[in-house]
C-alpha positions in Angstrom: -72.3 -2.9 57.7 -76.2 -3.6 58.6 -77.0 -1.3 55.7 -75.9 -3.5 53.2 -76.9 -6.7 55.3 -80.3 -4.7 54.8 -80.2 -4.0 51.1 -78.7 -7.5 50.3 -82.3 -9.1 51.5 -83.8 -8.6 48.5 -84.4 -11.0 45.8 -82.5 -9.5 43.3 -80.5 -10.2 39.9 -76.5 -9.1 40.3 -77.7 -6.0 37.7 -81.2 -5.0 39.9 -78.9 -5.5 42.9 -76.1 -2.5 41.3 -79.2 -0.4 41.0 -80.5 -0.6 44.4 -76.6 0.3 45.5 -76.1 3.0 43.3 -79.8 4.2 44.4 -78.5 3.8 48.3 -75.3 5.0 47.5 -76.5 8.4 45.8 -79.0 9.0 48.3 -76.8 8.7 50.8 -74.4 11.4 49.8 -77.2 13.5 49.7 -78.4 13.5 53.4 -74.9 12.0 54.9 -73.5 16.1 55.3 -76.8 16.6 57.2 -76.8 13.6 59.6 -74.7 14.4 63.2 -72.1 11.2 63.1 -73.5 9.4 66.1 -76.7 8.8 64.4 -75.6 7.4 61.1 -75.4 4.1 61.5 -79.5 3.9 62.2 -79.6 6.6 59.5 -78.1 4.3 57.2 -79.9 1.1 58.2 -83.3 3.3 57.9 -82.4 4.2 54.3 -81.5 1.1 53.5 -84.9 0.0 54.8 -86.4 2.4 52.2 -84.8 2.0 49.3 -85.1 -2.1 49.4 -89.0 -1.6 50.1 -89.2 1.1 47.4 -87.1 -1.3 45.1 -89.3 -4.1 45.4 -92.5 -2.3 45.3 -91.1 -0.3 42.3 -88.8 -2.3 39.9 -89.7 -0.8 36.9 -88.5 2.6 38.3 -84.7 3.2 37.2 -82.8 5.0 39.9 -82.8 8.3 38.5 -86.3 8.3 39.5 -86.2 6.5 42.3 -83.6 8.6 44.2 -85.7 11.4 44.9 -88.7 9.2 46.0 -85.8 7.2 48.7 -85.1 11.3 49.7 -88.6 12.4 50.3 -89.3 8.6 52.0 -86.6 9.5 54.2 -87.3 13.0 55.2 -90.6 12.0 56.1 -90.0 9.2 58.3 -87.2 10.9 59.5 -89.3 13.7 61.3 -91.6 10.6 62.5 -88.7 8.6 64.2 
């Protein structure tokens, strides 16, 4: 999957690594239900985009709080793309 290709980029320890999953992960199941199948896969790469970006810029945040800011991230460039 690119997605993960995508989130494994990052310089990251093995435990900052699980975070950025579980951050992907959890925002996924959010908007997944709301994506039509044939554009998931660039969905998926696009949140994974986010979330590494956001993790990097952002590695003190834990990812209860940086779930909702991967969500709003991807709303927004969503109505952009």
């Amino acid at each position: 999957m690119r997605a993960k290709r995508i989130l494994q980029r990052g310089a990251f320890t093995p435990e900052d690594f699980a975070r950025v999953q579980q951050v992907f992960d959890d925002s996924w199941a959010t908007v997944a239900p709301t994506i039509p199948r044939g554009d998931r896969p660039q969905r998926r790469e696009m949140l994974a985009t986010i979330v590494l970006s956001l993790a990097t810029a952002r590695s003190d945040l834990e990812p209860a709080e940086m779930t909702p800011i991967a969500l709003r991230l991807f709303g927004v460039i969503g109505e952009v793309a």
